[in-house]
FIMILO-834229 format. One record per residue (C-alpha): x negated, y negated, z negated. Coordinates in steps of 0.05 Angstrom, whole numbers, plus 5000, padded with zeros to 4 digits. Layout:
FIMILO-834229
XYZ ...
//
This chain:
FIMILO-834229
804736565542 809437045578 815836745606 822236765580 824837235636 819237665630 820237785554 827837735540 830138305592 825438845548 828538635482 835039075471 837738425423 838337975486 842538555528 845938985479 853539025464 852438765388 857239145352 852639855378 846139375369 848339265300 849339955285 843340245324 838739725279 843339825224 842440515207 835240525203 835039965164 840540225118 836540945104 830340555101 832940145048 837040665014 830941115015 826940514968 832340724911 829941414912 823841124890 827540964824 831841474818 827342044826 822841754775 828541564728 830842294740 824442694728 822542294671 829142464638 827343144641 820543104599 821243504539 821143314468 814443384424 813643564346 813042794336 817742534387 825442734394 829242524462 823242424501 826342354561 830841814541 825941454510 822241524579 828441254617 828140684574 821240454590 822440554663 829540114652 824939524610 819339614673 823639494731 824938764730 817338724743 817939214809 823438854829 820338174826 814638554875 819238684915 822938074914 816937724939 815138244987 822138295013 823437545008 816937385048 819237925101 826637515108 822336935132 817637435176 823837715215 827837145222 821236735255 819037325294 826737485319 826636835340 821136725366 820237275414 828137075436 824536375456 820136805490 813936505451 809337015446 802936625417 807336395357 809237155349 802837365341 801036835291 807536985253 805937655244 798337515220 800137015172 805337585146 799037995137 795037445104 800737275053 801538095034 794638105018 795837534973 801637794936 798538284915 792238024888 798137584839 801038374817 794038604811 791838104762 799438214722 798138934719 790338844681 793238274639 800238184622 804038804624 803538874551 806238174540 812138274582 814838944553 813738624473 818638114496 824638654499 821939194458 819039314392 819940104395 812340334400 814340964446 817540504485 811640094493 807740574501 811040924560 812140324599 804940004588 801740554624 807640624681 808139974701 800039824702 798740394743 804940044795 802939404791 794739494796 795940054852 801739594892 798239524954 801840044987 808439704960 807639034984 804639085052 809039645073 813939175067 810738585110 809739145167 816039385163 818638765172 814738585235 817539325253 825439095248 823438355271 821538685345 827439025338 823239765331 827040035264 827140785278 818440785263 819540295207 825640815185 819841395198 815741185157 820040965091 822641745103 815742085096 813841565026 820241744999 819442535009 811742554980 814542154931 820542734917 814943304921 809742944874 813142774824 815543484786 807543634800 804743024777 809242864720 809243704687 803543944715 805844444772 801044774825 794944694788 795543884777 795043684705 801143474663 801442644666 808242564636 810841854657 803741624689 806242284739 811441864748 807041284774 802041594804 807741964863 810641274867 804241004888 802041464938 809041494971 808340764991 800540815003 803341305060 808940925076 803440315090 799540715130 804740975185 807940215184 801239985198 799640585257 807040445281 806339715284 799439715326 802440305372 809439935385 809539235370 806139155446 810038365449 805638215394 798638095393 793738395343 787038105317 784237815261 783737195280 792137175276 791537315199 787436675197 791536205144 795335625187 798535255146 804135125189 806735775202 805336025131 810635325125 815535635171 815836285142 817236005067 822235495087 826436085104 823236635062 821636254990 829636154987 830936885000 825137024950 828636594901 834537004922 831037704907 827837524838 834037354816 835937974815 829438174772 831037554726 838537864719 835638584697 830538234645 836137804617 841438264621 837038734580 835938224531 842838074519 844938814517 840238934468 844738544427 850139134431 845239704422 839440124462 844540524491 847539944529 840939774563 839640514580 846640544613 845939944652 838840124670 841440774700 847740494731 842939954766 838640544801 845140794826 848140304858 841040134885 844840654937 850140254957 847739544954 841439804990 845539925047 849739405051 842038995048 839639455101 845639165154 844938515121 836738545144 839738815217 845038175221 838937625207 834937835273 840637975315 844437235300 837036925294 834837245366 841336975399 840336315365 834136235397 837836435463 843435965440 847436555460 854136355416 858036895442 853937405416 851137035359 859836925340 860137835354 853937835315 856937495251 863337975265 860838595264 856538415212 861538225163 865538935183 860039415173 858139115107 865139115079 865539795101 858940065072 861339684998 868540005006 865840655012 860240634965 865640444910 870641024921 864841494917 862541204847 869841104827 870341864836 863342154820 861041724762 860642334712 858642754766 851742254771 850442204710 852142834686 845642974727 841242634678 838342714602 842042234566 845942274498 853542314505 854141544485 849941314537 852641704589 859841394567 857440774570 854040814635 860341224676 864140554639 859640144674 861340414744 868740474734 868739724722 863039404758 864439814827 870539404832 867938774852 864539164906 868138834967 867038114936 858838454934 859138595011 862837955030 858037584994 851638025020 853537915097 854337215085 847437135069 844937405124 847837035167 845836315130 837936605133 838636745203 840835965211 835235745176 840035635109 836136025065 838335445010 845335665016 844336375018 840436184952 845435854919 850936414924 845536824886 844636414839 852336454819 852537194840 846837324793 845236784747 850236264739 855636724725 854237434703 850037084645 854336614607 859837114617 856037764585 854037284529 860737074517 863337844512 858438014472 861337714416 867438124425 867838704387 869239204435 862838814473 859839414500 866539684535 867738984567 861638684576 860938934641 867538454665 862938054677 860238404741 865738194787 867337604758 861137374782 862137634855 868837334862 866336654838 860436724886 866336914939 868936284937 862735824952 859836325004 866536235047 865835405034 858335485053 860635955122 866135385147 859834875142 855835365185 859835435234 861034695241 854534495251 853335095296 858734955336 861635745329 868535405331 873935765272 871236405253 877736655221 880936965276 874637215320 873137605254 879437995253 879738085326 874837745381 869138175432 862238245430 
//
């Protein structure tokens, strides 16, 4: 095992000013999580544009539909993938701050072991119960139709999906986000250029309609797998490789849930939301679910990015925790919050003034793009509570605290936003207030993240936080 002075001095987290280490990891992490919502959008876009037959009228909408009733399920994927990779970067982070090398290596094996895992689980949803799961919201049989053959072809072909995500992770958990940024880049771009040829038969391909769709999806995170994977071997030199690492121990595999099946928890819920919240929409009318559907994918932007500095904060505070650096892990927390409140505040003045601009973009009937430029005006302003509440996460998951950073999901996502949508529902101007229940949920959430933070910082010994966030050095 190398020592601690031989490892720490080659690991920009244990020398650089934090508030520039936070940006320099930041930024990569933001496009590279930013550049996952062009997965959705693009598809949500293109299929928008497929034209009507002689049987069919408003294709395209019927299309975005499907895609809107199939997300939950890609989410959930990527709830577990991402989820998994919370526990992956907070261990490695940490671990290679100890200056523990061995347990590095056998971190980032075990990552590998568990991807291949996940998505054997997917593989067996997509041949079996895809069906199932899109007769619980739908009865429409275009509907069905559409989605049944996207989402099998995502599921049964999410390989690329889920283990780009472990070795990205293992990328950012080094501290090496500019290859891990590289590579979500070149998925999202074949992604971009496949799709118009796969989905209406350009350049010689044949005409797949929403499998097109798919198909593009697919290969731009096969791609995105394969440079992670090349990146990870050619940079990652402070961890080993072999195969004996992705041996199953049972106590790493441990360590990496006790942090990770919290923050998976934490994802899901976000798929559970969608699936509910297009349940109880349904209520008001297909349009509704369309409209939030849409308005999801784009502020898949914004919250993306505020995610992507919330994934830089967990291995910056967990590296310095393993240094028990509290300076830096105090600057760390700072910055943190800043950037994130700054990424929300922005990303809700831009949809506050191009709403109609967006969606003016896509295929939609008049009523559903009303509804959904509704949906923004409203939702978008419980955006700072969003990023408040987003930062404070990270920061309990690089802790250890993934229970806490749980349980402000749960009231963010669940506890809240649900009762509250039913209850409007029953208004009957439900489908112009209905989406109230968006920030009511973040504030409420507010409240028992900043409880949750003065506990932290107790037991952490950080001293009062107040004041070093509104002024304090890195």
């Amino acid at each position: 095992m190398d020592s601690l002075e031989n490892v720490i001095p080659q690991n920009k987290m244990a020398t650089t000013q934090v508030n520039k280490l936070l940006l320099a990891m930041g930024l990569p992490m933001i496009v590279s999580m930013m550049l996952q919502a062009f997965y959705n959008i693009v598809d949500s876009y293109f299929v928008s544009q497929i034209a009507n037959t002689n049987a069919v009228l408003g294709m395209g909408e019927y299309g975005v539909n499907a895609l809107t009733l199939a997300f939950p399920i890609q989410m959930l994927m990527i709830a577990i993938g991402v989820g998994t990779g919370v526990g992956i970067n907070s261990l490695l982070s940490r671990s290679l701050g100890e200056g523990n090398r061995e347990k590095a290596s056998k971190i980032a094996g075990n990552a590998i072991f568990l991807g291949l895992c996940t998505y054997a689980v997917f593989l067996l949803v997509g041949i079996f119960l895809v069906p199932a799961y899109l007769r619980s919201q739908t009865t429409d049989p275009v509907v069905m139709r559409m989605g049944t053959e996207y989402l099998r072809i995502c599921t049964i072909l999410s390989f690329g999906a889920i283990l780009s995500m472990i070795y990205e992770k293992l990328l950012q958990g080094a501290g090496r986000t500019i290859p891990a940024t590289i590579a979500q880049i070149a998925g999202a771009l074949a992604n971009i250029i496949l799709d118009p040829i796969m989905i209406f038969g350009l350049l010689g391909c044949p005409q797949m309609g929403i499998a097109g769709a798919a198909y593009a999806t697919v290969i731009g995170q096969v791609l995105t797998l394969v440079l992670d994977m090349i990146f990870h071997h050619q940079f990652n030199k402070d961890v080993d490789a072999g195969l004996h690492y992705i041996k199953p121990d049972r106590a790493f595999i441990g360590e990496i849930y006790k942090i990770g099946f919290p923050a998976i928890l934490m994802q899901a819920l976000m798929s559970f939301m969608t699936y509910g919240l297009n349940i109880i929409l349904g209520v008001i009318g297909s349009s509704a679910v369309t409209a939030y559907g849409m308005y999801y994918k784009i502020q898949q932007f914004i919250f993306f990015a505020a995610f992507g500095m919330n994934n830089a904060i967990i291995p910056v505070v967990a590296f310095n925790f393993g240094m028990k650096d509290t300076r830096r892990m105090r600057a760390g927390i700072k910055y943190g919050m800043l950037y994130t409140l700054i990424i929300m505040a922005a990303g809700m003045v831009l949809l506050q003034v191009f709403a109609r601009p967006l969606m003016g973009a896509f295929s939609l009937s008049t009523n559903t793009m009303d509804l959904c430029v509704l949906a923004i005006r409203i939702i978008t302003l419980g955006y700072l509570f969003a990023g408040a509440n987003i930062a404070f996460q990270g920061i309990f998951q690089a802790f250890g605290n993934g229970v806490r950073s749980l349980l402000v999901s749960m009231i963010r996502l669940i506890l809240v936003v649900f009762p509250a949508a039913l209850w409007f529902t029953t208004f009957q101007n439900a489908e112009r207030i209905v989406w109230w229940a968006f920030p009511v949920a973040e504030a409420s959430a507010l409240v028992l993240a900043g409880l949750f933070m003065g506990m932290t910082a107790k037991e952490q010994q950080l001293g009062t936080l107040t004041p070093h966030l509104l002024s304090g050095s890195s």
